[in-house]
DSSP file (Angstrom, degrees, kcal/mol; ACC not computed):
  #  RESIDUE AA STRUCTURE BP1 BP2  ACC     N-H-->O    O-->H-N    N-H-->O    O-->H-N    TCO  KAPPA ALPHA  PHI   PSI    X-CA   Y-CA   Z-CA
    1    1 A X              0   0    0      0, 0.0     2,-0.1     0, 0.0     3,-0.0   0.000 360.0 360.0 360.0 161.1   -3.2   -9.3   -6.7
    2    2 A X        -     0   0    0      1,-0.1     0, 0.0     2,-0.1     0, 0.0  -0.552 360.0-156.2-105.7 146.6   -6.4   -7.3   -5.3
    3    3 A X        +     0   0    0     -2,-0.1     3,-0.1     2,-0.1     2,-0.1   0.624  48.4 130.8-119.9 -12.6   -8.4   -5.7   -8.5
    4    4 A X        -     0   0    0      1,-0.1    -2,-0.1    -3,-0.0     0, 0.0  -0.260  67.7-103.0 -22.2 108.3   -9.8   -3.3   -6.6
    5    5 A X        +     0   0    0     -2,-0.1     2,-0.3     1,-0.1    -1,-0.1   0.048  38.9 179.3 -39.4 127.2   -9.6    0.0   -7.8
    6    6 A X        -     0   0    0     -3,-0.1     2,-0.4     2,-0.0    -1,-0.1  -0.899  13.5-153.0-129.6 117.6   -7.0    2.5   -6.2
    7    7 A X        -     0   0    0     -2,-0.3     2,-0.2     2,-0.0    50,-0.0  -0.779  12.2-173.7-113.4 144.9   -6.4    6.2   -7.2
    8    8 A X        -     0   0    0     -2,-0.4     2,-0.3     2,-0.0    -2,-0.0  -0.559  16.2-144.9-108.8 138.4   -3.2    7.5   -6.6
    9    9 A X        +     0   0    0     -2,-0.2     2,-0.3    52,-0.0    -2,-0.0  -0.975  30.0 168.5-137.1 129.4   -2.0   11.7   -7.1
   10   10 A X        -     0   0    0     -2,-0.3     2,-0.3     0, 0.0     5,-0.0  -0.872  48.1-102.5-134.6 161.6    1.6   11.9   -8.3
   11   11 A X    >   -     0   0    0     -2,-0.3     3,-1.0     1,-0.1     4,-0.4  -0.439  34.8-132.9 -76.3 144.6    3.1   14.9   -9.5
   12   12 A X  T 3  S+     0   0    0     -2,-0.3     8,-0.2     1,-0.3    -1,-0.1   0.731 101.3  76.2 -94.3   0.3    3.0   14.5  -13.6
   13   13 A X  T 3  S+     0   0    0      1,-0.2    -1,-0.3     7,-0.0     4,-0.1   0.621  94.6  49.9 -88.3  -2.2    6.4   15.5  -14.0
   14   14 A X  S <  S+     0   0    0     -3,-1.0     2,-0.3     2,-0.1    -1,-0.2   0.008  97.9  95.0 -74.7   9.0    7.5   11.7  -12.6
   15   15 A X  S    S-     0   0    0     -4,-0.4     5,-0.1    -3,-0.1     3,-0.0  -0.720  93.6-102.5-122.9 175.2    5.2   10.0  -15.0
   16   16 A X    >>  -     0   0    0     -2,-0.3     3,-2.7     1,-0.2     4,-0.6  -0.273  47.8-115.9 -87.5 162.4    5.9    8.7  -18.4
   17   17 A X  H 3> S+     0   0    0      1,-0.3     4,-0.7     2,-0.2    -1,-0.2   0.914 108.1  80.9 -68.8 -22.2    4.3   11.8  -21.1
   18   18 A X  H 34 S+     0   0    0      1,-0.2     3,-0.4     2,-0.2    -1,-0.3   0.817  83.7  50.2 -62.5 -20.3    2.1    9.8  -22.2
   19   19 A X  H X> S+     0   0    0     -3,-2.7     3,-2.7     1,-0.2     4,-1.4   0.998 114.3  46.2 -50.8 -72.0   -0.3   10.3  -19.1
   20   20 A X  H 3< S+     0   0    0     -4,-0.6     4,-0.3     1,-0.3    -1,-0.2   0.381 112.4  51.9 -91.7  -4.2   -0.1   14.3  -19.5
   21   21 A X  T 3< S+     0   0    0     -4,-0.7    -1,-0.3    -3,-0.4     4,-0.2   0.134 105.6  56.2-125.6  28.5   -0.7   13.8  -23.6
   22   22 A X  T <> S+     0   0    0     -3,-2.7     4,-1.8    -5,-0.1    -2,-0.2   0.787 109.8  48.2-106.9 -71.9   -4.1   11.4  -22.7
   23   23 A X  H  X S+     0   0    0     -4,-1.4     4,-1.8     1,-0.3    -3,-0.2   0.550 108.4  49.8 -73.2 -27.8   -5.4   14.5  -20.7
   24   24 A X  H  > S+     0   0    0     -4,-0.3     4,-1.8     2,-0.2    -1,-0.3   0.954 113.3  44.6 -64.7 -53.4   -4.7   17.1  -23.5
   25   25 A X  H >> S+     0   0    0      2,-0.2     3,-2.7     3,-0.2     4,-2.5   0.959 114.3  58.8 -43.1 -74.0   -6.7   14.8  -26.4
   26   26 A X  H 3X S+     0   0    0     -4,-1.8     4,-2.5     1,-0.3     3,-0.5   0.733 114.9  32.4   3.6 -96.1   -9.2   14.6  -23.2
   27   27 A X  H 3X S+     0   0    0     -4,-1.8     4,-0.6     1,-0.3    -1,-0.3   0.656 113.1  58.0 -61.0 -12.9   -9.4   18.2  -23.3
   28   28 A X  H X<>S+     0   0    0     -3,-2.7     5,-1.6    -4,-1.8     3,-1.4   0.940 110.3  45.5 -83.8 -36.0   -9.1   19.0  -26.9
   29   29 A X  H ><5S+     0   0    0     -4,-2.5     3,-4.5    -3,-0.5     5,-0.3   0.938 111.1  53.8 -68.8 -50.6  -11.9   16.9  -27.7
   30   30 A X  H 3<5S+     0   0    0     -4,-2.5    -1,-0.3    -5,-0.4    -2,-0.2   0.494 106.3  47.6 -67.4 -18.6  -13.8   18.2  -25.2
   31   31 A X  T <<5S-     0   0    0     -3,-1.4    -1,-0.4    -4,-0.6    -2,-0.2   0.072 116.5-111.0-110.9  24.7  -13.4   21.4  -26.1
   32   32 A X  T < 5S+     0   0    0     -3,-4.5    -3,-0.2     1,-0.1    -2,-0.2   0.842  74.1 137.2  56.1  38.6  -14.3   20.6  -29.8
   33   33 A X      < +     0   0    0     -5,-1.6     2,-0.3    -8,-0.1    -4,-0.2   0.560  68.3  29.7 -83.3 -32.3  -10.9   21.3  -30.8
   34   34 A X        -     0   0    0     -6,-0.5    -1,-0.1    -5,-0.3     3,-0.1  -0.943  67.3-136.5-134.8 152.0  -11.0   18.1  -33.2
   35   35 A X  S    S+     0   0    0     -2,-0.3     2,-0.3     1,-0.2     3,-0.1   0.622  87.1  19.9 -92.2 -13.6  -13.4   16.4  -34.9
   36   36 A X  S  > S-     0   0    0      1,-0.2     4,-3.0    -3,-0.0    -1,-0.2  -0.966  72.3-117.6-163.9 158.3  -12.5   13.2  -34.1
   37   37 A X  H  > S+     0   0    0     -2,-0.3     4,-3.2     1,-0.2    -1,-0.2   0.859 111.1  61.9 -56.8 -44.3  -10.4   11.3  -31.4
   38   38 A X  H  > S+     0   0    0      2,-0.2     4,-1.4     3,-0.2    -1,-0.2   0.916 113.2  36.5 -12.3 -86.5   -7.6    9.9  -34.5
   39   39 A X  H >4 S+     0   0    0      1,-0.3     3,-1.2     2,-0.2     5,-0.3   0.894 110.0  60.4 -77.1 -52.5   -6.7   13.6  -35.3
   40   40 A X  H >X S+     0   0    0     -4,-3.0     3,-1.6     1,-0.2     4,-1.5   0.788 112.2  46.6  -9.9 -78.7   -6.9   14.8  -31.3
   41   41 A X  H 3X>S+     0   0    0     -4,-3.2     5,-4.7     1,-0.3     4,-1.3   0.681 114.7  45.8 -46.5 -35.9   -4.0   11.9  -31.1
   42   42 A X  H <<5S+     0   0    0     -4,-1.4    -1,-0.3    -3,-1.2    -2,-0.1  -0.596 111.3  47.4 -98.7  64.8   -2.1   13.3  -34.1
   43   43 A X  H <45S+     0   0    0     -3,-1.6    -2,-0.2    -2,-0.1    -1,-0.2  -0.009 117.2  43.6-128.8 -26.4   -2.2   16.5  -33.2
   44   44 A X  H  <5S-     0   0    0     -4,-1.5    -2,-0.2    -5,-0.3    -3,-0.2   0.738 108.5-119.9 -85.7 -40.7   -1.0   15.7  -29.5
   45   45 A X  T  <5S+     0   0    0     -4,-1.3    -3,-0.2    -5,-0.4     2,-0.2   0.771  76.1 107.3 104.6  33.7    1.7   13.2  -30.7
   46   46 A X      < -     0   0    0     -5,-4.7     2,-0.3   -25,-0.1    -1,-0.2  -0.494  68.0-114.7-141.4-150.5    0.6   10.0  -29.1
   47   47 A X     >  -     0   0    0     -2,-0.2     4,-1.9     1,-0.2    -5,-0.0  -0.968  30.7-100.5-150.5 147.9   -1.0    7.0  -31.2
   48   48 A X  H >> S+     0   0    0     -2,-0.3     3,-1.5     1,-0.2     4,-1.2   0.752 112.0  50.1   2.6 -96.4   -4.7    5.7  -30.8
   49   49 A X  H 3> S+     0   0    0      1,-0.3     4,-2.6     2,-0.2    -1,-0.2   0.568 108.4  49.1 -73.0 -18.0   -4.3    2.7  -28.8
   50   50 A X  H 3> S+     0   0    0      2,-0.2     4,-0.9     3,-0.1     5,-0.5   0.806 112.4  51.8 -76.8 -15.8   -2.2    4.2  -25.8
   51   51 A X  H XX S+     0   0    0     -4,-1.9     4,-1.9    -3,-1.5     3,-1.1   0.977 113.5  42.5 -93.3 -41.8   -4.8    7.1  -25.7
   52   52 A X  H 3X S+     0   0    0     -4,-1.2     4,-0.5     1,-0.3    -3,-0.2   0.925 116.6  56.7 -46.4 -51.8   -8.2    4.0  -25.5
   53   53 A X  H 3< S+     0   0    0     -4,-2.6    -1,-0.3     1,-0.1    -2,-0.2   0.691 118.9  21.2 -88.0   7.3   -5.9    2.4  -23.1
   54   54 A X  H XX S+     0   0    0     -3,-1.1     3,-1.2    -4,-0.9     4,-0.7   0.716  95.2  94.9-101.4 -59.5   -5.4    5.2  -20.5
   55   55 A X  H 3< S+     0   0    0     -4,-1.9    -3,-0.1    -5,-0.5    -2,-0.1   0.421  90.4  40.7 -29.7 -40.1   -8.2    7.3  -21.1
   56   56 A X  T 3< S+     0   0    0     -4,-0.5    -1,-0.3     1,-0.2    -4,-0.1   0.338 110.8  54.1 -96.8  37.4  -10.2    5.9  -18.6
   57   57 A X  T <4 S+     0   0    0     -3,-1.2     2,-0.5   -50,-0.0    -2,-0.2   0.283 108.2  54.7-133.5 -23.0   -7.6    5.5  -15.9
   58   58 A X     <  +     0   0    0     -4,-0.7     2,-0.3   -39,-0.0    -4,-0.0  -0.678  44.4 141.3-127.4 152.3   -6.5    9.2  -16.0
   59   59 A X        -     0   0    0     -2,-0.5   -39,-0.0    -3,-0.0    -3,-0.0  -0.931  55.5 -87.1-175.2 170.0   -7.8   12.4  -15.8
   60   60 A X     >  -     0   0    0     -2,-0.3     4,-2.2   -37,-0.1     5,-0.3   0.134  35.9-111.6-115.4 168.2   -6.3   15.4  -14.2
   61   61 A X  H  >>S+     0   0    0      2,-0.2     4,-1.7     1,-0.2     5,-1.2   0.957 117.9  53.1 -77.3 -48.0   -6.9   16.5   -9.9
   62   62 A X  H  45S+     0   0    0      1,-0.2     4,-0.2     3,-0.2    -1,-0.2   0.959 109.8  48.3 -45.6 -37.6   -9.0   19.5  -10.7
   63   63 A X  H  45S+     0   0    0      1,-0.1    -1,-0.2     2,-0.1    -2,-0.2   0.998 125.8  24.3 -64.4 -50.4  -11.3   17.3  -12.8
   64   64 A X  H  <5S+     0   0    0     -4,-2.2     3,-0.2     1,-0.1    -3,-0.2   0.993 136.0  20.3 -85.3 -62.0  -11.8   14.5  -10.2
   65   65 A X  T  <5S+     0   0    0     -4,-1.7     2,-0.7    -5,-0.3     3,-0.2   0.638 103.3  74.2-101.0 -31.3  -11.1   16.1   -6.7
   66   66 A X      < +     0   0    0     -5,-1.2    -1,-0.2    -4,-0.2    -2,-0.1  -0.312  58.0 131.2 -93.8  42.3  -11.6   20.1   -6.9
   67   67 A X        +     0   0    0     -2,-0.7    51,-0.3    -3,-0.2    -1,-0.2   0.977  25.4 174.7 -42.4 -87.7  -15.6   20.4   -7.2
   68   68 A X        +     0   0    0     -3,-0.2    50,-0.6     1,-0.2     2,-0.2   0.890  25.0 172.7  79.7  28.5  -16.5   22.8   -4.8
   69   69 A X  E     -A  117   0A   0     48,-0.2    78,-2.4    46,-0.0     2,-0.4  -0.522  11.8-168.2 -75.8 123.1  -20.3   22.3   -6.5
   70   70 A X  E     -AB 116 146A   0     46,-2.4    46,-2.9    76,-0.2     2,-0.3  -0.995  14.6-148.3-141.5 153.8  -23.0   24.1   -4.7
   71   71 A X  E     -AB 115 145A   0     74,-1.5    74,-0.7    -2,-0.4    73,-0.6  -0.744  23.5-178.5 -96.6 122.1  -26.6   23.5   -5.4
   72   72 A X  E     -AB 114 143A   0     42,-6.1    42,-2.6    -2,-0.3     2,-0.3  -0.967  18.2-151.5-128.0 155.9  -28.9   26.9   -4.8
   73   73 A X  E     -AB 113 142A   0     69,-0.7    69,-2.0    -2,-0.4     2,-0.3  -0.849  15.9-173.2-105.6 139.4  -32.7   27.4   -5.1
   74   74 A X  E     -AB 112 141A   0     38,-1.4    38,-4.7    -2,-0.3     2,-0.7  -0.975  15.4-155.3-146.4 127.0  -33.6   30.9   -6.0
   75   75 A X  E     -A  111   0A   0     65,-2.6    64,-1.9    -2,-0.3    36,-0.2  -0.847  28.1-169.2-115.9 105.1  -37.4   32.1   -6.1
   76   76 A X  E     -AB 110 138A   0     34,-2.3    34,-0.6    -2,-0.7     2,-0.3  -0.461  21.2-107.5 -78.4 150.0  -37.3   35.1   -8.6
   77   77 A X  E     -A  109   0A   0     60,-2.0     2,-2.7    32,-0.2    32,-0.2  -0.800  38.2-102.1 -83.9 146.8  -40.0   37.7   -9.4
   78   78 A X  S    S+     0   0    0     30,-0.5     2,-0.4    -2,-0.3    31,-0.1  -0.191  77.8 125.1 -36.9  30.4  -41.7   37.5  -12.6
   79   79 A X  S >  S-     0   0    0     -2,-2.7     3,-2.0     1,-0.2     4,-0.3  -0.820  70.8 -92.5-127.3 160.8  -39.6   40.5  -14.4
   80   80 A X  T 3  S+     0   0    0     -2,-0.4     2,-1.1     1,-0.2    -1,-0.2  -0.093 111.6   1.6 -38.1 139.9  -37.4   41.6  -17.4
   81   81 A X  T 3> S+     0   0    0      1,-0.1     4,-1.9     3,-0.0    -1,-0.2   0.209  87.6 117.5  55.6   0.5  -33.5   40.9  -16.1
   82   82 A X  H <> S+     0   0    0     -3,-2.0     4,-1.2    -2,-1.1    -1,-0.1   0.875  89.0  33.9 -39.9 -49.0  -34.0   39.5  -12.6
   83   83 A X  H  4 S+     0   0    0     -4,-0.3    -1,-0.2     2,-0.2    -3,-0.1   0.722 117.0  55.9 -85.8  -5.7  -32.3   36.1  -13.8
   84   84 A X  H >> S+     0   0    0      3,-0.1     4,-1.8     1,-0.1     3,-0.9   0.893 107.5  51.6 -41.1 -64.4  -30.1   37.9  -16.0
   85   85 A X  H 3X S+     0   0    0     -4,-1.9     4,-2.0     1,-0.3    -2,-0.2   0.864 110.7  41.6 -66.2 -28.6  -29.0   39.8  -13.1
   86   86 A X  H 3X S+     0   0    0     -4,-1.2     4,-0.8     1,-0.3    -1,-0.3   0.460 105.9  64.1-110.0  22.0  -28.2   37.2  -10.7
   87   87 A X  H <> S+     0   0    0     -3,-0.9     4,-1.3     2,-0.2    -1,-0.3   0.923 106.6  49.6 -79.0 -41.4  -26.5   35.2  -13.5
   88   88 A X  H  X S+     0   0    0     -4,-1.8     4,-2.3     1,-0.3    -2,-0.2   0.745 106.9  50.3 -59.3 -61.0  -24.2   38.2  -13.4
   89   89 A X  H  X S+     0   0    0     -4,-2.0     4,-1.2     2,-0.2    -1,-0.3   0.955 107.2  56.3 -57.0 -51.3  -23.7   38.2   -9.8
   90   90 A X  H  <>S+     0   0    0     -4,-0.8     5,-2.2     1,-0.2    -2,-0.3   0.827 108.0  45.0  -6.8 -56.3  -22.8   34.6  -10.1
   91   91 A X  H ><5S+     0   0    0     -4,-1.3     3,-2.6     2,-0.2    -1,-0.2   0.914 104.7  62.7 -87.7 -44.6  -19.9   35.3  -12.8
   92   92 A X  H 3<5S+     0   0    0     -4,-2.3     2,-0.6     1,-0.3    -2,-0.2   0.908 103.5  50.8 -63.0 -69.8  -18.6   38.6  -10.4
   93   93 A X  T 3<5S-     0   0    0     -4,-1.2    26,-0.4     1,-0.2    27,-0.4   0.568 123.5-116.1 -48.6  -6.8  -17.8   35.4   -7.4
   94   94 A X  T < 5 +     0   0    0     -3,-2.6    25,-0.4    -2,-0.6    -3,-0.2   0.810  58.0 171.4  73.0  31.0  -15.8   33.6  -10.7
   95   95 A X      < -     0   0    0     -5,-2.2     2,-0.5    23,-0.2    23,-0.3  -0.502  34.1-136.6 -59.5 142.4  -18.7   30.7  -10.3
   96   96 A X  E     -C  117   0A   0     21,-1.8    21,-1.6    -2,-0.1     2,-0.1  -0.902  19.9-140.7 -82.2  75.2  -18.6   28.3  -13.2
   97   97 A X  E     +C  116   0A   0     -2,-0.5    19,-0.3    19,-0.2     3,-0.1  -0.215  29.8 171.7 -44.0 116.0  -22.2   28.0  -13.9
   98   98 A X  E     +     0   0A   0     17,-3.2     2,-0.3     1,-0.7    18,-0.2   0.698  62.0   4.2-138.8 -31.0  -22.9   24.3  -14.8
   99   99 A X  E     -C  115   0A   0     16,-1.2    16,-1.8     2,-0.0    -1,-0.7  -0.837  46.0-161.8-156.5 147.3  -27.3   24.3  -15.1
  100  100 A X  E     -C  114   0A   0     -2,-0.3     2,-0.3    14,-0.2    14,-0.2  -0.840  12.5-171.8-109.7 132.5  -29.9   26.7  -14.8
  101  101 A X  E     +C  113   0A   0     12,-0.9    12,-0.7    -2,-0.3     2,-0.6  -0.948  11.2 177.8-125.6  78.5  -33.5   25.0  -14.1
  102  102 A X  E     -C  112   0A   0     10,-0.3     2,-0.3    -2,-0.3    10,-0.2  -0.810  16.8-150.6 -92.8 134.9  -36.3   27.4  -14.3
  103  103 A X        -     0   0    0      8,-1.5     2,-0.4    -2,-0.6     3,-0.0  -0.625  36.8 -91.4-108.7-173.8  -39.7   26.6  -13.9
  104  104 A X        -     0   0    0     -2,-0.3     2,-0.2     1,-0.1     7,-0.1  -0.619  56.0 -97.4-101.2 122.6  -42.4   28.5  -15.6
  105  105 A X        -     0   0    0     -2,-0.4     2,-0.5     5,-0.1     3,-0.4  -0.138  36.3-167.0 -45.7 113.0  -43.7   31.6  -13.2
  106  106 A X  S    S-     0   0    0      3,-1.1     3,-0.3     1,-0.2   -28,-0.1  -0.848  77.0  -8.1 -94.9 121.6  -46.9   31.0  -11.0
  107  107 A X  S    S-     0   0    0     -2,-0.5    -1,-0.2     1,-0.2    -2,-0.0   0.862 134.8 -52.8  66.1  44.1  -48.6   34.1   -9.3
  108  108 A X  S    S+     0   0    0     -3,-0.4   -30,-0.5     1,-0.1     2,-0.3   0.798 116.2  94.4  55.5  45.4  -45.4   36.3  -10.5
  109  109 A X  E     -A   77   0A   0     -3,-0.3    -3,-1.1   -32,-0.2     2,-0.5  -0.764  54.6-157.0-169.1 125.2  -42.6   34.4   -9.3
  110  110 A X  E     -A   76   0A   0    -34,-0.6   -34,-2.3    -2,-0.3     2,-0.7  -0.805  15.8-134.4-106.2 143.2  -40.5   31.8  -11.0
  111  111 A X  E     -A   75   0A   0     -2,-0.5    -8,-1.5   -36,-0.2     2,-0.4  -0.703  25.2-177.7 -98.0 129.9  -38.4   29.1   -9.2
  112  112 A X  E     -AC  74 102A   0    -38,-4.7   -38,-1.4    -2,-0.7     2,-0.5  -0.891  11.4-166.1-104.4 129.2  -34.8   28.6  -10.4
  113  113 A X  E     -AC  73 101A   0    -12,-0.7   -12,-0.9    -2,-0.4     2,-0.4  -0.931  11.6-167.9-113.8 137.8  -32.1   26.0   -9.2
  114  114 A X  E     -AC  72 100A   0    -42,-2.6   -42,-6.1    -2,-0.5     2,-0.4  -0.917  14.8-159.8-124.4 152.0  -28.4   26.4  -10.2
  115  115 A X  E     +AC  71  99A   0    -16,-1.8   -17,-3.2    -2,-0.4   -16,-1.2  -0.999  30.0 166.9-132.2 110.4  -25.6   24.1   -9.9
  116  116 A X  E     -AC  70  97A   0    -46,-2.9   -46,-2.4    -2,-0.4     2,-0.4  -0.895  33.7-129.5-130.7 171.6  -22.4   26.0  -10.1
  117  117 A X  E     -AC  69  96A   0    -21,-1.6   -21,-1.8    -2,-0.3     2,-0.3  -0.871  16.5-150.9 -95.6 146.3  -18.4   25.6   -9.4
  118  118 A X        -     0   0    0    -50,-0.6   -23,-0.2    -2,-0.4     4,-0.1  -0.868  15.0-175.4 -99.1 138.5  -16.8   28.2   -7.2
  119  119 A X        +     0   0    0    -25,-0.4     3,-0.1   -26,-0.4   -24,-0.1   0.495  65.9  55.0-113.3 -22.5  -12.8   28.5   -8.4
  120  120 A X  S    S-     0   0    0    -27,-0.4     2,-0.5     1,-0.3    -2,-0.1   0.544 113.8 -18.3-105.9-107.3  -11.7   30.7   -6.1
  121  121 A X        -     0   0    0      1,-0.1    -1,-0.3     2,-0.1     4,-0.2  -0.918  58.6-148.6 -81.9 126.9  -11.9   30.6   -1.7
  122  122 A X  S  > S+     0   0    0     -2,-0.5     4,-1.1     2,-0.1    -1,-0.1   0.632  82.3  45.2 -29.9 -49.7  -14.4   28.2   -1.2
  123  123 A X  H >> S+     0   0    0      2,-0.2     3,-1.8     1,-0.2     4,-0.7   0.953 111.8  45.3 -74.3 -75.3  -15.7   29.9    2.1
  124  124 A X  H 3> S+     0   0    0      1,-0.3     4,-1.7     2,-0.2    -1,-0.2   0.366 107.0  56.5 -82.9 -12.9  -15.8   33.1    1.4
  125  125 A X  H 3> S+     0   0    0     -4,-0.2     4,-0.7     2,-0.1    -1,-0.3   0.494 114.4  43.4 -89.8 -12.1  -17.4   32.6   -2.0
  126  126 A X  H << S+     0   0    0     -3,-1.8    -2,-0.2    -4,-1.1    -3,-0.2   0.777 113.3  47.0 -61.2 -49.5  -20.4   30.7    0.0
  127  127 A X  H >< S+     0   0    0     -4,-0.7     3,-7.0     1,-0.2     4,-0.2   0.990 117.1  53.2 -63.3 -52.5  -20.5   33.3    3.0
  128  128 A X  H >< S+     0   0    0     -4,-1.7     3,-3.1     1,-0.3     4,-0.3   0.750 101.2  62.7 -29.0 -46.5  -20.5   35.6   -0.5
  129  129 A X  T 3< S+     0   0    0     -4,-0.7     3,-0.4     1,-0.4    -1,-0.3   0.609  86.4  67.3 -56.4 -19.3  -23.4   33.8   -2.0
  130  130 A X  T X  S+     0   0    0     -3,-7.0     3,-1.2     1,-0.2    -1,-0.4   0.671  79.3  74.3-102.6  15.2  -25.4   34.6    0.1
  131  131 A X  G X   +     0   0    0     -3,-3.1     3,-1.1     1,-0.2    -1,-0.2   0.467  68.6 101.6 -44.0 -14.4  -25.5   38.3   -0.8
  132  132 A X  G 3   +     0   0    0     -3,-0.4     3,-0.5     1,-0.4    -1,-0.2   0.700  68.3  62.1 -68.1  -9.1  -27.4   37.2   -3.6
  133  133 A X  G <  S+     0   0    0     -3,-1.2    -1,-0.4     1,-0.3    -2,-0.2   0.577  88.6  67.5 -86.6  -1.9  -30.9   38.4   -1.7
  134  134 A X  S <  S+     0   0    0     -3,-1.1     2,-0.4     2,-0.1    -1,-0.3   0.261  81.9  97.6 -93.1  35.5  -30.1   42.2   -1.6
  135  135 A X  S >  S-     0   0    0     -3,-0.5     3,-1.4     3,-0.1   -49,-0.0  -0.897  90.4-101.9-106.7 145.2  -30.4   42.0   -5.4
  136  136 A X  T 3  S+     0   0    0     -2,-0.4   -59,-0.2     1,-0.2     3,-0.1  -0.071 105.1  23.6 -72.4 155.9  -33.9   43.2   -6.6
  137  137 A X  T 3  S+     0   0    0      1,-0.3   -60,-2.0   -61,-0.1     2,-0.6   0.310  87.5 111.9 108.8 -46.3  -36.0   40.7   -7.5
  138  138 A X  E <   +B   76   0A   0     -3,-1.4    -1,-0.3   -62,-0.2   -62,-0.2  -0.599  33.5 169.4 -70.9 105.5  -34.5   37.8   -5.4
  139  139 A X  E     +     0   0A   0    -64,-1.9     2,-0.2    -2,-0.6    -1,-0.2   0.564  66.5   4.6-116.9  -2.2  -37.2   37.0   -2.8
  140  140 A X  E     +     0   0A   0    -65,-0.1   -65,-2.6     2,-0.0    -1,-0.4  -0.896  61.8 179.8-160.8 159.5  -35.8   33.8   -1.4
  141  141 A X  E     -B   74   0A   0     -2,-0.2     2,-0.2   -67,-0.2   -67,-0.2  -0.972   5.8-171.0-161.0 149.0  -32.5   31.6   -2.0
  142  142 A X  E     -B   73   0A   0    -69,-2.0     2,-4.1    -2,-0.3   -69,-0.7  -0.847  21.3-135.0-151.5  96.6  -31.6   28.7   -0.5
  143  143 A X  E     +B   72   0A   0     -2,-0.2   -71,-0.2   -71,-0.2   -69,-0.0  -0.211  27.0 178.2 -76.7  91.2  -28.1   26.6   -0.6
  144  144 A X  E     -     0   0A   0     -2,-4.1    -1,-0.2   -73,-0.6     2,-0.2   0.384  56.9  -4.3 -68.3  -5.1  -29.3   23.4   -1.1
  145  145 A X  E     +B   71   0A   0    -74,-0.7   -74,-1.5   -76,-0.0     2,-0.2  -0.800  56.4 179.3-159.7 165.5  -25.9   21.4   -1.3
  146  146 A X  E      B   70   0A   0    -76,-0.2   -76,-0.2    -2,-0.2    -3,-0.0  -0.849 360.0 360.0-165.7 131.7  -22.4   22.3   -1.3
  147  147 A X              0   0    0    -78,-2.4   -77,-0.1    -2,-0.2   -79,-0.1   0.677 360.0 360.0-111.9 360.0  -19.5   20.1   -1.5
């Protein structure tokens, strides 16, 4: 038998619950819901060692396949509520904001790179993105990856 890895997407209502109660501990921990993976597992209903032996075989489509990540360079001016503002536009497209990088301003103008998720149309929140220069303050942006 080949030992090569192979991933698979099945609907999770053909698979035995213990898959679909791996990926809630997953997320409860992850969202600090428990203090430790034990009570995650009894609070989910499923015991330790099935959740140690799936946990790293499963994890949900959004998580693994539905990035949508795009990388942007933004060169702000040096004033009160410029990155404020275009965190703000960010959050109106529903971006999921994942790092902010600022570097410390030279000659009044600081450069920022953000790594955010877009959740909703992919396209249209990209063409959208680039709106982001009519905001004051924003003197150059640049989408520097997007998958």
């Amino acid at each position: 038998m080949d030992t090569k890895s192979q991933l698979i997407v099945a609907d999770a209502r053909i698979l035995p619950e213990v898959f679909t109660k791996v990926l809630e501990v997953k997320k409860l921990m992850a969202q600090k819901g428990e203090k430790s993976f034990a009570s995650a597992c009894k609070r989910i209903g499923i015991s330790r060692s099935a959740y140690y032996k799936y946990k790293d075989s499963v994890f949900s489509y959004e998580e693994l396949f539905n990035r949508k990540i795009v990388n942007i360079y933004l060169l702000l001016s040096d004033s009160p509520g410029i990155l404020s503002s275009a965190l703000v536009f960010l959050h109106n497209l529903n971006a999921n904001i994942l790092t902010v990088n600022q570097s410390i301003p030279v000659d009044g103008a600081a450069a920022v790179n953000i790594s955010l998720r877009l959740t909703g149309e992919y396209d249209s929140e990209l063409a959208a993105l680039n709106s982001i220069t009519e905001l004051d303050g924003v003197l150059e942006v640049k989408i520097l990856s997007a998958e």
